[in-house]
TORNUPA-578457 format. One record per residue: x negated, y negated, z negated of N, C-alpha, C in turn. Coordinates in steps of 0.1 Angstrom, whole numbers, plus 2048, in hexadecimal, padded with zeros to 3 digits. Example, Ala and Ser with C-alpha at 12.3 -4.5 7.8 and 13.67 -1.06 7.14 Angstrom:
% residues 2
77C8397B278582D7B277C8217B2;7808167B977780B7B977F8007B1;
***
This chain:
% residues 505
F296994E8F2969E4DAF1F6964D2;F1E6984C3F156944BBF136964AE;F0369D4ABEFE6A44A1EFE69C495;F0568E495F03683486F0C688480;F0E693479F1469846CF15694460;F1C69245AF1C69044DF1A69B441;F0C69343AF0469C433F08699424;F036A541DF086A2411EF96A6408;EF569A401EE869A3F8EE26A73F1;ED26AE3FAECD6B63F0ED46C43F7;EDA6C3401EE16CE409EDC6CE418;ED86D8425ED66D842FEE76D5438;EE46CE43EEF06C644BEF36D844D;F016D444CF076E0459F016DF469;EFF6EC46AEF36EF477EF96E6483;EF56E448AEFB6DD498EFC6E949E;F066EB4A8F0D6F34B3F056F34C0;EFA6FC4BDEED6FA4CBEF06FE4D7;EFB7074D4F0070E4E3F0C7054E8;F0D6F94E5F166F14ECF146EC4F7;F176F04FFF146EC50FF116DD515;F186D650DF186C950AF086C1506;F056C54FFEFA6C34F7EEE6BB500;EEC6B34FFEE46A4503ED56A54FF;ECA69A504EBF69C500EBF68E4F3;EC66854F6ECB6804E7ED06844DE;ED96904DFEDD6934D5ED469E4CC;EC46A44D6EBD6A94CAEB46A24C8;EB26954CDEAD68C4C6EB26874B6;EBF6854BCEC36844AAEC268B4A2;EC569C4AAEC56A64A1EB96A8498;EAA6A44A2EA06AA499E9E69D48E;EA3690492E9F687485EA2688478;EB069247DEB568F46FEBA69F46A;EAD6A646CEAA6B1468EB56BD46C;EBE6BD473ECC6C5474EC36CE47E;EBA6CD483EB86D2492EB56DF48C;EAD6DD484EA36EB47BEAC6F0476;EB76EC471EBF6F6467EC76FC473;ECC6F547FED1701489ECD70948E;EBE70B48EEB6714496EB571E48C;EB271E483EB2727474EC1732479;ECA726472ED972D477EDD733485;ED773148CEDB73749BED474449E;EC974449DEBB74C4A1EBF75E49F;EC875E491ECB76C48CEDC77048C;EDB77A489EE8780489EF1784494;EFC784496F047884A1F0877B4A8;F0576C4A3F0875F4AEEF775E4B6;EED7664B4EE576A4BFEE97684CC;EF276F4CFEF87714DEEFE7654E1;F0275B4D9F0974C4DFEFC74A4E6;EED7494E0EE57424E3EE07464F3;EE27504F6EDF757501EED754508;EF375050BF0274D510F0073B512;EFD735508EFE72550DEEE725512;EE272E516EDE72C521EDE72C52C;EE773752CEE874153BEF073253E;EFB72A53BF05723540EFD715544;EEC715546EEB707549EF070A55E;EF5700561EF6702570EEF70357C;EE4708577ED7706580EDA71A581;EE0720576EE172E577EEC73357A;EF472857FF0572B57FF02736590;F1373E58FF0D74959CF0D7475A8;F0A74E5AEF0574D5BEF107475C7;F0F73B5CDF187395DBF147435E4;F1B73F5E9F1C7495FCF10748602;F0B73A605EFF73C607EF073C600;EEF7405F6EE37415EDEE674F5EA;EE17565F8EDA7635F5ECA7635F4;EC87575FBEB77535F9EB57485F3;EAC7425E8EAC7325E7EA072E5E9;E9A7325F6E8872F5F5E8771B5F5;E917195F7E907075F5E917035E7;E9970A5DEE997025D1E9270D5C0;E8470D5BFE837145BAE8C7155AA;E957085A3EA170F599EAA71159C;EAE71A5A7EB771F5A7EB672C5A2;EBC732599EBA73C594ECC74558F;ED1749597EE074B595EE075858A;EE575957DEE3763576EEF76D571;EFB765576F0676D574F0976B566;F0E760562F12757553F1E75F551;F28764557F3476A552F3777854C;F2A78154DF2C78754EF2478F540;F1F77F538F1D78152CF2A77D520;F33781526F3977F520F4178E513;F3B79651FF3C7A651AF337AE514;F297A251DF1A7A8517F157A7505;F0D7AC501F097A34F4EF97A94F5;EEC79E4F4EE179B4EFEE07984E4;EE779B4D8EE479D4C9EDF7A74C6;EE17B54D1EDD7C24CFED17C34D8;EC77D04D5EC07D54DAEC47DC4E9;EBD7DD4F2EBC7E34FEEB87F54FB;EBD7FE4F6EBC80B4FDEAE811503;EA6819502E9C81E50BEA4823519;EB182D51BEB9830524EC082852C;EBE818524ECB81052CEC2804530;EB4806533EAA7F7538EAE7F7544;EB87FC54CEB67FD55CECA7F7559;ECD7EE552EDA7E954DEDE7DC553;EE67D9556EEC7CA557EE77C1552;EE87C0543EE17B6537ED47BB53B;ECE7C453EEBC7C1541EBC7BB54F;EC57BA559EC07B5566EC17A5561;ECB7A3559ECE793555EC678A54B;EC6797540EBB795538EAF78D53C;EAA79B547E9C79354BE9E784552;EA478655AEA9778565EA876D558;EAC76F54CEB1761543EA475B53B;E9B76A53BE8E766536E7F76653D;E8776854AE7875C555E82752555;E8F74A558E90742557E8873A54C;E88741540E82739533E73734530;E6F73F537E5F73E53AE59734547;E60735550E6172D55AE6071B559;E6B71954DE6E70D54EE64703544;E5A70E53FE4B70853EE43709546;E44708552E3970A55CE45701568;E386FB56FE3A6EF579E3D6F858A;E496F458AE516FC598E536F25A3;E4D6F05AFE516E95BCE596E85C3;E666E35C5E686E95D6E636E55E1;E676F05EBE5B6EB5F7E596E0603;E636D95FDE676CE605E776C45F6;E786B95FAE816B45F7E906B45FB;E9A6B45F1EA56B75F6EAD6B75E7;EBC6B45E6EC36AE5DDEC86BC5D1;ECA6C75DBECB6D45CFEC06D65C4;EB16D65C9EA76D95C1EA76CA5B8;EA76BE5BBEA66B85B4EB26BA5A6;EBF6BB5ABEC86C05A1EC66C8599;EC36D659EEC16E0598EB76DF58F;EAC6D9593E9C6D858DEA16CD57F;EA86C357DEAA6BD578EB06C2569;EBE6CD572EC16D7564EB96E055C;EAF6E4568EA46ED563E9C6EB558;E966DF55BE8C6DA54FE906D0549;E9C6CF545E9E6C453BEA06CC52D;E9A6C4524E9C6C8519EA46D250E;EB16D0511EBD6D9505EBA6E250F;EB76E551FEB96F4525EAC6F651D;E9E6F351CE936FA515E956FB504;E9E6F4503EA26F64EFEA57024F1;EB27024FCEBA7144FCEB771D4FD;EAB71C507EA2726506E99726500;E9171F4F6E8A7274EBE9272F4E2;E9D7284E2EA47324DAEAC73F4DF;EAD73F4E7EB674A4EDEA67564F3;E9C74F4F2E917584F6E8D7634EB;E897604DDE8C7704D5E957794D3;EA57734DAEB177A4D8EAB7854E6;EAA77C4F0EA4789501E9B7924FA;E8F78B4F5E837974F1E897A24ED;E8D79C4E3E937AA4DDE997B34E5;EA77AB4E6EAC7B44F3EA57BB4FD;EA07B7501E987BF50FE897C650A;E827C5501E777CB501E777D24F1;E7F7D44E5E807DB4DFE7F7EC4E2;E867EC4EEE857FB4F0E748024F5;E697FA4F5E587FC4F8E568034EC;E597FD4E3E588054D0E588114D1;E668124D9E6A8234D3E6282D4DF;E608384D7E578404E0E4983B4E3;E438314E1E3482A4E4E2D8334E2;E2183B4ECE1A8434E6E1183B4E0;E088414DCDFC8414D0DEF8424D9;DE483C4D5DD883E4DDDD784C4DA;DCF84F4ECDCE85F4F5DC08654E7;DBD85D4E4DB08634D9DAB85A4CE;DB88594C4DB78504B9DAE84E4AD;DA68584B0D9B85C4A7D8C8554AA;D8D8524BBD828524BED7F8434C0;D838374BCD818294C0D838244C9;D7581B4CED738154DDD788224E5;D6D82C4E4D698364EED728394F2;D7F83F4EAD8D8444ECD9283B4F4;D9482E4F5D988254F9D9082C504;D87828508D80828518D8483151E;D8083D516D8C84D51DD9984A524;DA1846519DAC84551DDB283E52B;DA882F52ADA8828537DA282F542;D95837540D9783F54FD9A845551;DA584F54CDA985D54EDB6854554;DBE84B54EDC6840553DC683A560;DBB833564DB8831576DB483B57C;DAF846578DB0851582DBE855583;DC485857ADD685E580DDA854587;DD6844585DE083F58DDDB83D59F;DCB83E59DDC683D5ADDCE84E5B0;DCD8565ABDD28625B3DE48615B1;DE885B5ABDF98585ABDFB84E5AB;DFD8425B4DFC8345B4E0E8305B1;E1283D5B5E2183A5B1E2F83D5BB;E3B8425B5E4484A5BEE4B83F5C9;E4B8305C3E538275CCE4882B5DA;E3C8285D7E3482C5E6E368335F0;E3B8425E6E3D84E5EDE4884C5FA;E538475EFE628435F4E5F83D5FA;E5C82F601E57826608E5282A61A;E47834615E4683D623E4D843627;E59847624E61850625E6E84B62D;E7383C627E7C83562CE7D83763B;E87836641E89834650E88825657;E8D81D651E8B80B652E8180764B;E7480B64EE68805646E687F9644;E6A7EE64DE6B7E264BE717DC63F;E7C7E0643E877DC636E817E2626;E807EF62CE7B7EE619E707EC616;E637E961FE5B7E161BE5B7D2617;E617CB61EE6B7BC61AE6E7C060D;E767C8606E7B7CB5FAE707CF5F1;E677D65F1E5C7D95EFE557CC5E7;E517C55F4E497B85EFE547AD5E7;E5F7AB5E9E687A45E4E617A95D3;E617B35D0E637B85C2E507B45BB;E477B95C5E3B7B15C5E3979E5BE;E4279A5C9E477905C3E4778C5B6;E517925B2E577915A7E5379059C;E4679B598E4179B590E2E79458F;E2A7995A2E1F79159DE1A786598;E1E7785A0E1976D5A0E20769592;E2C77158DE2B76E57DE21771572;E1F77B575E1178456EE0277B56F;E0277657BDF377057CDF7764575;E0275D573E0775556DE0775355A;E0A75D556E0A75F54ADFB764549;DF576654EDE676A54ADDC760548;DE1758550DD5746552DDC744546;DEA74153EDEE73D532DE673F525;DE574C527DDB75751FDCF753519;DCA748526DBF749527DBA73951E;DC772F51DDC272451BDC172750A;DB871E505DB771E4F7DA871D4ED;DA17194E7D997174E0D9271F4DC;D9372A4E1D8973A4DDD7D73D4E1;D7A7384EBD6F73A4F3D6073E4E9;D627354DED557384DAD557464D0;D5F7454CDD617554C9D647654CF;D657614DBD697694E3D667634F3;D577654F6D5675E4FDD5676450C;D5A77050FD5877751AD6B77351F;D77777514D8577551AD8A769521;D8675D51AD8C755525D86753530;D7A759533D76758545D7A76254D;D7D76E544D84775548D93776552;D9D771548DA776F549DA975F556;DA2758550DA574A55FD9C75356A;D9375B56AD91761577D9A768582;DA076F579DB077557BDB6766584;DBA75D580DC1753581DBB74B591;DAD74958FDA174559ADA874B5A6;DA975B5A2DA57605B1DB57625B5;DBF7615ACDD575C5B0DCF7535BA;DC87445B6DC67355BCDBE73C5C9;DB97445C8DB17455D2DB574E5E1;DBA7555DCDC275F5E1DD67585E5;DD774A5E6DE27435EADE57485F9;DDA7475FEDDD74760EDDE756615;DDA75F60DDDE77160EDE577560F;DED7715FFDFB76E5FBE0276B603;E0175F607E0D756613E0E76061A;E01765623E0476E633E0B77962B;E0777F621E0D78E61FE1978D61E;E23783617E30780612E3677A626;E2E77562BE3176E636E3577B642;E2C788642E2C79364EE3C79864A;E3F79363DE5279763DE5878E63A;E52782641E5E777645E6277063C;E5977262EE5F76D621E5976361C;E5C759613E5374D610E4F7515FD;E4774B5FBE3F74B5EFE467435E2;E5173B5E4E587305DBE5C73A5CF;E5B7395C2E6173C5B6E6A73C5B3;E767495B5E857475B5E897485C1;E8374C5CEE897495DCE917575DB;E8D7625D8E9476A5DBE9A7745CF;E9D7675C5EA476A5B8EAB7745B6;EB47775BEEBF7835BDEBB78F5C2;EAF7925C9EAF79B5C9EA07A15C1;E9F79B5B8E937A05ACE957AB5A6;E8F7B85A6E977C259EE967C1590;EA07C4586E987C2579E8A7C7571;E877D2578E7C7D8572E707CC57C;E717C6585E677BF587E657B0586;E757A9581E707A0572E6B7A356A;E6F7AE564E677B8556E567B9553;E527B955DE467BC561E3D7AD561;E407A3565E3C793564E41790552;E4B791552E5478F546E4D79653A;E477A053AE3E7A352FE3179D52E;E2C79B539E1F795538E20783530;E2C780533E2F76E533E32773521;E3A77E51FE3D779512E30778506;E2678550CE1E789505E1577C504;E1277550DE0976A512E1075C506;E1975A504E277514FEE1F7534F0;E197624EAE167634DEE0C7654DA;E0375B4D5DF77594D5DF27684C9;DFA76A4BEDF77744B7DF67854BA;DFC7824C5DFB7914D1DF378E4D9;DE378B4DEDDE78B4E5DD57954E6;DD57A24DADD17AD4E0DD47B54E4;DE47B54E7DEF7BB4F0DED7B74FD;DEC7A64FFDEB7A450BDE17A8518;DD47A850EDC77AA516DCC7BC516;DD07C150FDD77D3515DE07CF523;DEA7C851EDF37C652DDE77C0538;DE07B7534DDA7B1542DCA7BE547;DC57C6540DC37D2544DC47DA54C;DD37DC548DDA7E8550DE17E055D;DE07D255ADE57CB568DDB7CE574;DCF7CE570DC17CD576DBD7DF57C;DC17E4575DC17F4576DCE7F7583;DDB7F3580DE57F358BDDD7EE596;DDB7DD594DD87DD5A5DCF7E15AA;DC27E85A8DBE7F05ADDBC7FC5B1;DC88025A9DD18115ACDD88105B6;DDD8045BADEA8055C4DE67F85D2;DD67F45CEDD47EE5DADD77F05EC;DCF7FB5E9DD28075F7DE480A5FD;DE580D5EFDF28125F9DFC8075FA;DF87F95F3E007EF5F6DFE7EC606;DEC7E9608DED7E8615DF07F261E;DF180061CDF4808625E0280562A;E0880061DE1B80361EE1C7F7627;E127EF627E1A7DA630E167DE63B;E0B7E863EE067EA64CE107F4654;E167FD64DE1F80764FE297FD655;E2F7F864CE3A7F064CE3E7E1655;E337DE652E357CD65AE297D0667;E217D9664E1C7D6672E0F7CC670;E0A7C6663E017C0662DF57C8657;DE77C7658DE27CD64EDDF7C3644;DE47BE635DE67B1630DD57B3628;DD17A7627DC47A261FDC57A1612;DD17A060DDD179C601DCD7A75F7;DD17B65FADCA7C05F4DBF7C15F6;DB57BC5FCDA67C1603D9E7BE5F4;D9F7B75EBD977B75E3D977B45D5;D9D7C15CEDA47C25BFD9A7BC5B6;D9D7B75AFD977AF5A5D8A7BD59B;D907CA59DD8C7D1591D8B7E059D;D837E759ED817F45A3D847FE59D;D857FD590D88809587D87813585;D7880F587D6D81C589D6B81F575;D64828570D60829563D5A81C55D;D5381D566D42811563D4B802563;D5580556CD587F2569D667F0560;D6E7FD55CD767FF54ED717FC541;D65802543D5C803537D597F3533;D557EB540D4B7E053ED587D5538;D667DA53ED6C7CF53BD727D252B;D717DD525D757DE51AD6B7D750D;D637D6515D567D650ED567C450E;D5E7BF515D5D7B151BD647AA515;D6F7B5513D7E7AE50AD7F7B04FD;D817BE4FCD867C54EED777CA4E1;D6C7C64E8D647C74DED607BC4D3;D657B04D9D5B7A84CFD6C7A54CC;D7A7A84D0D857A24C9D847AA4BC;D7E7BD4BDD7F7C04AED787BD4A8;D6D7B54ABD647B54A1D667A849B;D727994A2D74793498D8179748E;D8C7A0497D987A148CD9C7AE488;D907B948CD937C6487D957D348D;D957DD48AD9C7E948EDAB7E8496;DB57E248DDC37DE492DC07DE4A0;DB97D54A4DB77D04B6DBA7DA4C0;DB47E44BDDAF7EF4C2DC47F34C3;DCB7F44BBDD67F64C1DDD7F24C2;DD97E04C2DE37D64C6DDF7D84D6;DD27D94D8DCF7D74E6DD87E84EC;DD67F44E6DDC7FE4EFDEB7FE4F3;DF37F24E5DFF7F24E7E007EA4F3;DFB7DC4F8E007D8503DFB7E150C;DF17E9510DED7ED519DF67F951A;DFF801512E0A80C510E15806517;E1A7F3513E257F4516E247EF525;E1A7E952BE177E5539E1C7F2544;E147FD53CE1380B544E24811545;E2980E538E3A815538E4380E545;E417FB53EE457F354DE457F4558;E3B7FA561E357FD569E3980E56C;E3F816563E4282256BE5181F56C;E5481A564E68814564E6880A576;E5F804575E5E7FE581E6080A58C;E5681058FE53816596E5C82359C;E65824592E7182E594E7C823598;E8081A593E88814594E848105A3;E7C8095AAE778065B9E7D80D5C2;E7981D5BCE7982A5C6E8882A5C8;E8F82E5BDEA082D5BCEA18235C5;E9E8185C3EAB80C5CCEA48125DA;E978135DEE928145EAE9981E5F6;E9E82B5EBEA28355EFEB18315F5;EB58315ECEC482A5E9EC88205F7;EC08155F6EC3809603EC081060E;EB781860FEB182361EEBF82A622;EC682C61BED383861DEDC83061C;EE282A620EEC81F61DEFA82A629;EF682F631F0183663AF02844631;EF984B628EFD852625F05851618;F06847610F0B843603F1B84160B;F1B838617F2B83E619F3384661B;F2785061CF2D85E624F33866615;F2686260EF308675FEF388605F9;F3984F5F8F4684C5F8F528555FC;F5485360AF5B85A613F6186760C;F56870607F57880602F5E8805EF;F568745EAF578725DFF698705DD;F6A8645E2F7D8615E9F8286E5EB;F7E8745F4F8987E5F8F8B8895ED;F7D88C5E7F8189A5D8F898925CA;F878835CBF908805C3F9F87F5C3;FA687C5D4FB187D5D9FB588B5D5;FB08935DFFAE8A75DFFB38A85D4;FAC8A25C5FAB8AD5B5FB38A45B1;FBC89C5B6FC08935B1FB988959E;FB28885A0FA6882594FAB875593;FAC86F589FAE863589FA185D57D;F9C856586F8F84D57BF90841577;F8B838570F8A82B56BF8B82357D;F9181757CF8E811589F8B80258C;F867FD58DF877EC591F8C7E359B;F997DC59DF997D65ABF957C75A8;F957C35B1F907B65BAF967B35C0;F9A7A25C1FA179D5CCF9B78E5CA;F9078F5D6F877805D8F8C77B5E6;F8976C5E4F8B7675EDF7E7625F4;F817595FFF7775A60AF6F75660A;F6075760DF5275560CF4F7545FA;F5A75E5F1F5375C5E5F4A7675E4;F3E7655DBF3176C5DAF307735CE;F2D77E5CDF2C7835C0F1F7875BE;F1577F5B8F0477F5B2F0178C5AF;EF878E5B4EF279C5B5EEE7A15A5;EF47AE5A6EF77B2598EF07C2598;EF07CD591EF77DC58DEFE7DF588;F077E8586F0E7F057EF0A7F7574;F117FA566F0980455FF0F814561;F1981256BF1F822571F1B824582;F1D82E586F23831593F2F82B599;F2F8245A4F3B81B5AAF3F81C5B9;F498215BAF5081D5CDF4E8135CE;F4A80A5D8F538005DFF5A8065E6;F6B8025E7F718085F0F7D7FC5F8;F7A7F7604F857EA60AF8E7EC60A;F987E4606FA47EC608FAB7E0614;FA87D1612FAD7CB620FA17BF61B;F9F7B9629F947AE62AF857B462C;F7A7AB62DF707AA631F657A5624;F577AC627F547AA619F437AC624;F347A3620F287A861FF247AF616;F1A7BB616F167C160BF077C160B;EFC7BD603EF27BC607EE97C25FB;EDA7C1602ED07C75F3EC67C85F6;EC27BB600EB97BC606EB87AC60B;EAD7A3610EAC79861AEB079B62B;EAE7AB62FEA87AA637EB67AC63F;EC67B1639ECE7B1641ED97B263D;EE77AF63CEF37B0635EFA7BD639;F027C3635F0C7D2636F1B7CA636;F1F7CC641F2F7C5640F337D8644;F407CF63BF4B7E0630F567D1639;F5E7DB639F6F7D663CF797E4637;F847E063EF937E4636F8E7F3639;F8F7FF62DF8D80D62FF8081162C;F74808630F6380A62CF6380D61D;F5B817619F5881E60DF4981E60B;F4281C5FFF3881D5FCF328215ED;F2B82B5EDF2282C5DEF1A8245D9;F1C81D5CFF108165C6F1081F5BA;EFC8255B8F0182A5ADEF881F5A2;EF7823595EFA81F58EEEB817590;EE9808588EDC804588ED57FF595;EE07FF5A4EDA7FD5AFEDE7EC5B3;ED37E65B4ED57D85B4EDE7D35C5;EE87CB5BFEF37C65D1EFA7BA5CC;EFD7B45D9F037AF5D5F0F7A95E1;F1979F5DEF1F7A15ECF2A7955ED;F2F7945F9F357825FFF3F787607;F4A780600F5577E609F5977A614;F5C782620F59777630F66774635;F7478062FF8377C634F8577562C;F9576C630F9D769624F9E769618;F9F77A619F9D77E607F9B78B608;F987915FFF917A0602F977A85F7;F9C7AF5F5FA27BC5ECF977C95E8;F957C95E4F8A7DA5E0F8B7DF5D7;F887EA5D3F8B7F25C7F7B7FA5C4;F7B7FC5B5F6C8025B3F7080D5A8;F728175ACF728275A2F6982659E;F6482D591F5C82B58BF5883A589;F4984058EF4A84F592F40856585;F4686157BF41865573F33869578;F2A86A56AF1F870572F1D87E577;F25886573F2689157CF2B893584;F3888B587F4188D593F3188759F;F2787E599F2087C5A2F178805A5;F1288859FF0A8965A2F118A05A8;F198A35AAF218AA5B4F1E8A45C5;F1B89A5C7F1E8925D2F088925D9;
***
């Protein structure tokens, strides 16, 4: 293609077509010379062709979907399969729902914007080999980073507009710092006495292993992004005005570097490797979400007293949930891991206090009062993140642990629909062999039900579910799977089960 348009004097060039798939790193070279580049970004950025811009990212090929074998990709960290087709129904010109963050478009959402944040930060693979060089090549080349600056306020919005609604208000708005301090310890005490229901669930499981694997997978996901966006945080020319945060913040970052080799064993006692993207598909959305806020907030220098709230309450979590992290790897793997043994923050009164006093004191005193609730808003929307996490964990945890009884209600579900004769919305399928369908959710309740052929079903690293001709299963709504064709060609059908017919079950 090419952006040399014909201009007409004392008028801006008709925009160039930025979602053109085509699109060259010569051709925004011309584009920016001869000013057309600026007038497409103007023109694209708003309105309802928003969602092109989020569509010709999703389509660079480094995110095209899953083969058969890339259920893991610990060898090539851009591989990132995000399910491009499926925005075709979708639209990211709209807002995300407070009721619907646990959605399709938020599992993809997020996937498209750590892709975007990612592909400013330097990714290895762990050895040499012709995919990652391919892939890595799509990854960081230029029009994919044009598409994603642009397609990156269309996600924001999408996915984190719904923090706005409902945001409480500081616990004691009247009272300043002090309120603030209140709030933070009344804060780490609920969470050392409630560290959280996925925990609960976790002990509870019958295959500890496995959902501990799943467990840390989601760990994954969001920490070493989080320490990631925090060292970002941290770079910048402030120091003399603020001279306590940036040692703050690269301390945070120090003790990531330092703590590599903890990391490894802890990720290692479940057999997993440490590579960025290795175990892409099975990231839950709420624990993108969770890295994904910290990176965006870090992205915006003008919100940095939101961030130091999120990086707060980051510091408050892990030392709310140090214990039972290691309790759960010792339960589970059989190892007692190191990496918990020494939280950055105790979260005692006295060292809440000292760090507020470290951070948020001398920020009000150069730009105001405001601070005071720019910093509570990140530190509100970290905590919201983080309970959406935390239910969301417990669900899939629960969910994967029962996997014989979800067929049993298949099974039951089938037969009161036959019985009442009901007829519901339905989906069939007819794939052929070793094709893969990238791990997704649903925004309803769904059968799988075989009707001839062979199919894996998985949701997990640690083991596949083969379904053949007659095998029935419940997925309910929001539960991350995904699954591979092993016969010829496979036939299935998927009822789509109201939500009360599934509360009945």
């Amino acid at each position: 293609m090419t952006l040399n348009q014909t201009t007409v004097p004392g008028k801006l060039p008709e925009p160039a077509d930025l979602t053109d798939p085509d699109l060259t790193d010569a051709d925004l070279t011309d584009a920016a010379a001869s000013g057309e580049l600026i007038a497409a970004v103007e023109t694209a950025i708003t309105g309802a062709g928003a969602h092109a811009l989020v569509r010709a990212f999703a389509a660079n090929p480094a995110f095209r979907p899953a083969e058969w074998e890339e259920l893991t990709t610990e060898a090539d960290p851009y591989r990132r399969p995000v399910r491009p087709a499926d925005l075709a129904w979708l639209d990211y010109a709209t807002t995300l729902p407070a009721d619907n963050v646990l959605a399709l478009s938020g599992l993809l959402g997020h996937r498209m914007l750590r892709n975007i944040y990612d592909a400013d930060l330097l990714y290895l693979p762990p050895r040499p080999n012709p995919a990652a060089d391919r892939d890595g090549a799509d990854f960081y080349n230029a029009a994919n980073r044009l598409r994603g600056a642009l397609a990156q306020p269309v996600l924001e919005h999408h996915l984190f507009t719904f923090l706005a609604e409902d945001r409480p208000g500081p616990s004691y708005p009247d009272a300043g710092l002090a309120g603030l301090r209140r709030e933070l310890r009344e804060y780490a005490e609920q969470r050392q006495a409630h560290p959280g229901d996925a925990f609960a669930v976790l002990r509870g499981t019958r295959d500890r292993r496995e959902a501990t694997t799943f467990a840390l997978l989601q760990l994954s996901a969001f920490l070493p992004a989080a320490r990631t966006a925090i060292a970002r945080a941290a770079l910048g020319e402030y120091d003399p005005a603020h001279p306590t945060a940036r040692g703050l913040l690269l301390d945070d970052y120090q003790r990531w570097v330092a703590d590599a080799r903890a990391w490894t064993d802890l990720l290692g006692a479940a057999e997993l490797r440490t590579g960025a993207g290795a175990y892409w598909q099975l990231y839950l959305n709420t624990s993108l979400a969770r890295g994904n806020q910290l990176h965006r907030l870090s992205r915006a220098p003008e919100r940095f007293a939101e961030l130091l709230g999120a990086f707060v309450h980051q510091r408050i979590d892990a030392a709310a949930t140090a214990g039972v992290w290691s309790d759960a790897v010792e339960d589970g793997l059989g190892v007692r891991p190191a990496f918990f043994a020494d939280p950055p923050l105790t979260a005692t009164p006295q060292a809440l206090d000292e760090l507020v006093a470290a951070l948020v004191e001398p920020l009000r005193a150069l730009l105001g009062e405001d601070t005071l609730t720019a910093f509570h808003t990140g530190f509100s929307d970290a905590r919201r993140l983080t309970r959406l996490w935390d239910r969301d964990l417990a669900t899939q945890l629960a969910w994967a642990d029962s996997i014989e009884e979800h067929k049993a209600k298949a099974e039951a579900i089938d037969a009161y629909l036959v019985g009442e004769g009901i007829d519901v919305d339905l989906d069939t399928f007819v794939e052929t062999s070793e094709e893969t369908s990238t791990t997704h959710v649903h925004n309803e309740h769904r059968l799988v039900m075989i009707e001839s052929g062979q199919m894996h079903f998985w949701n997990n690293v640690t083991h596949k579910i083969a379904l053949r001709d007659g095998d029935k299963i419940l997925i309910p709504k929001s539960r991350l799977h995904g699954s591979t064709v092993l016969s010829g060609s496979c036939t299935y059908h998927q009822p789509i089960i109201p939500d009360e017919m599934y509360l009945k079950f």
